[in-house]
C-alpha positions in Angstrom: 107.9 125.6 193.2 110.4 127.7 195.0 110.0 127.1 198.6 110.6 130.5 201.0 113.6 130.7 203.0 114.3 132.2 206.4 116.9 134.8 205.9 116.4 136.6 209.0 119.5 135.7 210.1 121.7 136.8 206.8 124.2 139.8 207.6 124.2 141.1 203.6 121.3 141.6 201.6 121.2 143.0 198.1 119.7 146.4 197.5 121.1 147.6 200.7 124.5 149.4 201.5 127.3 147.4 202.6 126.4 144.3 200.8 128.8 142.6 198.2 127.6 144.5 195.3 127.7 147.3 197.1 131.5 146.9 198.0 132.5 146.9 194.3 130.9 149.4 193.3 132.8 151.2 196.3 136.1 149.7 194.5 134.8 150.7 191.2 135.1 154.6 192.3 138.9 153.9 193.9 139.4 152.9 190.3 137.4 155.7 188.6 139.2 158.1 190.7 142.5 157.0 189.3 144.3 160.1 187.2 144.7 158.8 183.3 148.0 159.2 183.0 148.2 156.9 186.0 145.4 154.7 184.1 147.3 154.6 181.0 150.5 153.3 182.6 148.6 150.6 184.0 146.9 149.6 180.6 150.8 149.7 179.1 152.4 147.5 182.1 149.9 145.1 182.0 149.9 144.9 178.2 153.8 144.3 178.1 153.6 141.5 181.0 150.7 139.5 179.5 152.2 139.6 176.3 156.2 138.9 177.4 157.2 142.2 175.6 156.4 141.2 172.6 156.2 144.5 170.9 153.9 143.8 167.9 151.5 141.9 170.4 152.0 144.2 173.1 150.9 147.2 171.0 147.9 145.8 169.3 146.4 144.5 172.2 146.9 147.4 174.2 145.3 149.5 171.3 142.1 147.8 171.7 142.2 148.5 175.7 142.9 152.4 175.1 139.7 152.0 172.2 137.3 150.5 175.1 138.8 153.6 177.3 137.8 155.8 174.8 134.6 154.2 173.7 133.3 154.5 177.0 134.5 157.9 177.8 132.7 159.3 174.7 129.0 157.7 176.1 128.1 161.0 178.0 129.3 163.4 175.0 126.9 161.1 172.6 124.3 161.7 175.7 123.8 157.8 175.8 124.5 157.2 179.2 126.5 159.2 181.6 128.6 156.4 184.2 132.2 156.4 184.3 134.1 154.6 182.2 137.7 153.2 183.6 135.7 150.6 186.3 134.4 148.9 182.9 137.0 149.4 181.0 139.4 147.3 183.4 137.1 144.8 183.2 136.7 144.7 179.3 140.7 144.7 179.7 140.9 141.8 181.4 138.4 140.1 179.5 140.1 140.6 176.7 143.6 139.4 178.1 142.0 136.1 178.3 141.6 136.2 174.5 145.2 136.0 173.7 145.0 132.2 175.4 143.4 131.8 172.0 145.8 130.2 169.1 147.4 132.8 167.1 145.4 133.0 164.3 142.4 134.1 165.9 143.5 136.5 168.4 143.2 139.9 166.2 139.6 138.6 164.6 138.7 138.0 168.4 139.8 141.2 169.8 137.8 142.9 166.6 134.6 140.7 167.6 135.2 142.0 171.1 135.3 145.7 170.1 131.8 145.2 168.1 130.2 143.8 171.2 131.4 146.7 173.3 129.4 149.0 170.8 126.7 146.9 170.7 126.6 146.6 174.6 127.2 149.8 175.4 125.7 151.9 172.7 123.2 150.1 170.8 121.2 147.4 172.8 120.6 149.7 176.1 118.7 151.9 174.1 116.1 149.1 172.5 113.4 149.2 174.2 111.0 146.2 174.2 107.6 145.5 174.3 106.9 142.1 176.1 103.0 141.0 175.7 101.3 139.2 177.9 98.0 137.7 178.5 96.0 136.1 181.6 92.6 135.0 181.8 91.1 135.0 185.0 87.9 133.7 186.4 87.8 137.2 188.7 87.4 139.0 185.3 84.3 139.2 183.6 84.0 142.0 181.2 84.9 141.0 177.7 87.0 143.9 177.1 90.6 142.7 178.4 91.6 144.7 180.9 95.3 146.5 179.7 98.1 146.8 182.3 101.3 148.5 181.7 104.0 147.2 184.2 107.4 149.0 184.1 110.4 148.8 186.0 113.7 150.1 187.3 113.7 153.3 185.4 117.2 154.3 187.1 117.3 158.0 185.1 120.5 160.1 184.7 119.3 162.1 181.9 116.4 162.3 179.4 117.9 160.2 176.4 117.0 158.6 173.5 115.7 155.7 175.6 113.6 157.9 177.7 112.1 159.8 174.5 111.6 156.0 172.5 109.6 154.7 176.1 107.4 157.6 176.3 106.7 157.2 172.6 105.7 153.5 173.4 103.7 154.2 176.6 102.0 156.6 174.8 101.0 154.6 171.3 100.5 151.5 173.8 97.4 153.5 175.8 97.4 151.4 178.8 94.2 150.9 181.3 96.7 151.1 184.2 100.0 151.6 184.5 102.0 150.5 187.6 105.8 151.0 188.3 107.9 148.6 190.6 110.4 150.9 192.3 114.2 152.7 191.4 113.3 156.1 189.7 116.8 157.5 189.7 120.4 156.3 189.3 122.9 155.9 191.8 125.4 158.2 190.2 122.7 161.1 190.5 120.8 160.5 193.8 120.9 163.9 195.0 121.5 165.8 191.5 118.8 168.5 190.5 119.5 168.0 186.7 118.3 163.9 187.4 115.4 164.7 189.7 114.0 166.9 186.8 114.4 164.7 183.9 112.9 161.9 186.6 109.9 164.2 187.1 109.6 164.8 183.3 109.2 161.6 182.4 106.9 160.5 185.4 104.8 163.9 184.7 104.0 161.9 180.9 103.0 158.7 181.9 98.7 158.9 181.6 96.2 156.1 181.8 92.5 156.8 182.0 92.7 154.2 185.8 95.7 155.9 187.3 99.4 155.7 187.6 100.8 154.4 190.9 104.0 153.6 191.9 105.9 151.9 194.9 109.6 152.5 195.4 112.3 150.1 194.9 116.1 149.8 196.8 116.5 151.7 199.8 119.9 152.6 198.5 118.1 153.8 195.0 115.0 155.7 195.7 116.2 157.2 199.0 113.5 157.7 201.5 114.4 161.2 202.3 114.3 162.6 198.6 111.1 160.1 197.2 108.7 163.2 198.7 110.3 165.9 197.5 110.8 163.8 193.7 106.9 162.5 193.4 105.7 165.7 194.8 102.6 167.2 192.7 102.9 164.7 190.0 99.8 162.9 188.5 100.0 159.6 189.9 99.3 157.4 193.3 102.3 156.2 195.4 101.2 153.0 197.4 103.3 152.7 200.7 102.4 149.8 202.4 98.5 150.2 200.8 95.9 148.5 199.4 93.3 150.4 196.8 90.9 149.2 194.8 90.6 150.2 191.3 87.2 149.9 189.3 87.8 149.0 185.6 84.8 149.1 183.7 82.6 147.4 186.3 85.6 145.0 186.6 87.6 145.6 190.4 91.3 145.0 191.2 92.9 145.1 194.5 96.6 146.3 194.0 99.2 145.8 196.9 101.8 148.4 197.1 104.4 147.1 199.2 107.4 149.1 200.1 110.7 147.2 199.9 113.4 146.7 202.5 115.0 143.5 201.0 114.4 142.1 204.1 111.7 139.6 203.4 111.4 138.6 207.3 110.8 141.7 207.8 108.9 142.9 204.8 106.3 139.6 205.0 104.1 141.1 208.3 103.2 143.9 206.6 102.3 141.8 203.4 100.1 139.7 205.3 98.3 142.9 207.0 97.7 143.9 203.7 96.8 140.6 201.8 94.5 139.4 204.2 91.3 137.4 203.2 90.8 136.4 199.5 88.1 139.3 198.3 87.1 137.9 194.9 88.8 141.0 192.8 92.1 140.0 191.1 95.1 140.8 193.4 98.2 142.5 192.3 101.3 142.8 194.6 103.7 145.7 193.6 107.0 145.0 195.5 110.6 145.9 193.7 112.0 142.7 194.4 111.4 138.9 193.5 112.1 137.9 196.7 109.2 138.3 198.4 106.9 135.9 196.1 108.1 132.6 197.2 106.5 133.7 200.7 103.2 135.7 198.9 102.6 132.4 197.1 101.1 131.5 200.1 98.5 134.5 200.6 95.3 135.3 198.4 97.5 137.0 195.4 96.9 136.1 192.0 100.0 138.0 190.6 103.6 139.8 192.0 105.3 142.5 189.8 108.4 142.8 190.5 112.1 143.8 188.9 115.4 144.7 190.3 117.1 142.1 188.5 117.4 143.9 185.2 117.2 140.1 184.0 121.3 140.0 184.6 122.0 143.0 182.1 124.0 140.3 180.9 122.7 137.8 179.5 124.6 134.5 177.9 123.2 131.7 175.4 122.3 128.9 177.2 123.5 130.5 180.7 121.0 133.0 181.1 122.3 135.7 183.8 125.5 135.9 185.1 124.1 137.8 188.4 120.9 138.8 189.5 120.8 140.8 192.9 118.5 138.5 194.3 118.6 136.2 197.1 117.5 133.1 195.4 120.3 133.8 193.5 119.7 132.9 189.6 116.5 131.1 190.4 114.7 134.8 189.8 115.9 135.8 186.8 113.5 137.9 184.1 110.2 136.5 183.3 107.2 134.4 184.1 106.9 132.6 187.1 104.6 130.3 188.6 104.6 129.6 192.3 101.4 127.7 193.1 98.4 130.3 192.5 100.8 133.1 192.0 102.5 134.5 189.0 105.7 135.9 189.2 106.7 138.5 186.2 109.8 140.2 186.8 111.0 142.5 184.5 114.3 143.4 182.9 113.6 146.7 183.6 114.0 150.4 181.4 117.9 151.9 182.9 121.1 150.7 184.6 122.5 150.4 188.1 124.5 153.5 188.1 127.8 154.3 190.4 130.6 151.9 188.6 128.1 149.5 187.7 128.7 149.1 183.4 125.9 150.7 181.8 126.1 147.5 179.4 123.0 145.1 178.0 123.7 142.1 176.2 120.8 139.5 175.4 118.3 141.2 177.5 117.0 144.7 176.7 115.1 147.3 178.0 111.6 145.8 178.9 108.4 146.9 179.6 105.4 144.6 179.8 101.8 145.1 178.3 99.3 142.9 180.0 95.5 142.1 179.1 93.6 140.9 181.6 90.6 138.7 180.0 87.7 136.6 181.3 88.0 132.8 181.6 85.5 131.8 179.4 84.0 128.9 180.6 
């Protein structure tokens, strides 16, 4: 088990401005903001120095840097996603320079493999939206009819896509008891744009379950406390800040804990235990955005934490598993099951992207949302 740690006195914290992420992503728009001619001149320099001016090598591979230039620039006018595209393209560039290490003979079929993963990351896999099925049994359930929870995550909108069209088709056709949301509604390349806000409220306004909807909010930084109000205002569901409800299911009762997150877990932990408080006998459910939290809530009467924020890594490699994760355990909380004494752990890979310069790339881990049926432990 994953024993909590004291990070009250860490200066950075992910999910909150001025940590490291957040500092590229602050380089990412320098480089954004870059005019293309400028861009393009780069691309070319660092073509011809990589390459010693050799012209034949120099133009091919700096064919396939303009292609990933282009390929990402044309995401918004095939309405797939809507980031910008020279942060990720400099760093599909310099992935690629490290492909012509390769011998000769297997630098052009590498630099064509490269070009069908950017299509498949970028256009393809983001929009693939999985259903992950789970089951628990519980002794604290005793109907026979399983109890259905929908648990989504990081919805991160910029506009209503295919994506958001293909999950409303599948929370729709799943018919859910429940359905409960672990935090970032919007992207943060369109905080505070009207055209997001809408499409956010469109797609909240659909999700229906006969025991509710409800909802905590995720990264400060994300689901800003000054616009959540205005955003959630008048639709059908419950948001749970810093609450505890209890929610009758067919004679069966579950407690659910909506925490909100600070990604401070010293700081966040008082008001869990406020909330958790004695064991009550109804199956417990702690909504909180981040993973963080359940190394410390493994200790309270909570039988499971639903959490995200990780997107699973976004990029995912065989054997590796993420490459980042945006949590403070760093990869220990990845995507998935957990199991931390009496607690589980599910955190999932969640529905968008980061936003600002962050790619809006998946590889090995798409778009996840997670059916659960709650059954009796038949003794």
């Amino acid at each position: 088990m994953t024993q909590p740690i004291d990070f009250s006195q860490r200066k950075n914290f992910p999910g909150v401005e001025g940590n490291q992420f957040d500092i590229i992503l602050k380089v990412a728009a320098k480089i954004q903001n870059i005019p293309a001619p400028l861009y393009a001149i780069i691309l070319f320099l660092w073509a011809t120095l990589i390459t010693w001016a050799n012209w034949p090598v120099t133009l091919t591979i700096l064919s396939f840097f303009v292609t990933d230039w282009i390929l990402l620039g044309l995401l918004p006018r095939f309405k797939i996603s809507y980031g910008p595209a020279k942060p990720p393209a400099l760093i599909l560039t310099l992935l690629r320079s490290v492909g012509l290490l390769l011998p000769r003979p297997l630098i052009l079929p590498a630099q064509l493999v490269g070009t069908a993963l950017v299509l498949y990351g970028f256009y393809i896999e983001p929009h693939r939206v999985r259903v992950t099925h789970q089951k628990l049994y519980s002794d604290k359930i005793h109907s026979d009819q399983p109890i259905r929870i929908l648990h989504l995550g990081d919805l991160h909108i910029e506009r209503e896509t295919r994506r958001e069209a293909e999950l409303q088709k599948l929370v729709t056709d799943l018919a859910p008891d429940l359905i409960l949301f672990s935090g970032d509604v919007l992207n943060l390349s369109y905080l505070k744009d009207p055209d997001a806000w809408q499409a956010a409220r469109n797609v909240l306004r659909q999700w229906q379950a006969p025991f509710g909807v409800y909802l905590v909010t995720g990264s400060p930084a994300v689901d800003l406390p000054e616009i959540m109000p205005d955003l959630l205002k008048d639709l059908p569901l419950t948001w749970l800040k810093d609450r505890r409800v209890t929610i009758d299911i067919r004679g069966d009762e579950l407690d659910v804990i909506g925490l909100t997150c600070t990604h401070l877990p010293h700081e966040d932990l008082p008001r869990l235990k406020k909330l958790a408080g004695r064991p009550s006998g109804h199956h417990t459910i702690l909504l909180y955005h981040s993973p963080d939290l359940a190394p410390d809530a493994a200790g309270l009467a909570i039988d499971m934490q639903l959490s995200g924020h990780t997107h699973g890594g976004q990029v995912r490699l065989p054997g590796i598993g993420a490459i980042v994760t945006g949590s403070l355990y760093g990869r220990e909380f990845q995507t998935g099951e957990y199991r931390l004494n009496n607690l589980l752990l599910y955190i999932t890979r969640g529905i968008g992207m980061e936003g600002a310069g962050a790619p809006r790339v998946r590889f090995l881990c798409p778009p996840e949302i997670i059916l659960w049926e709650l059954s009796t432990l038949k003794k």
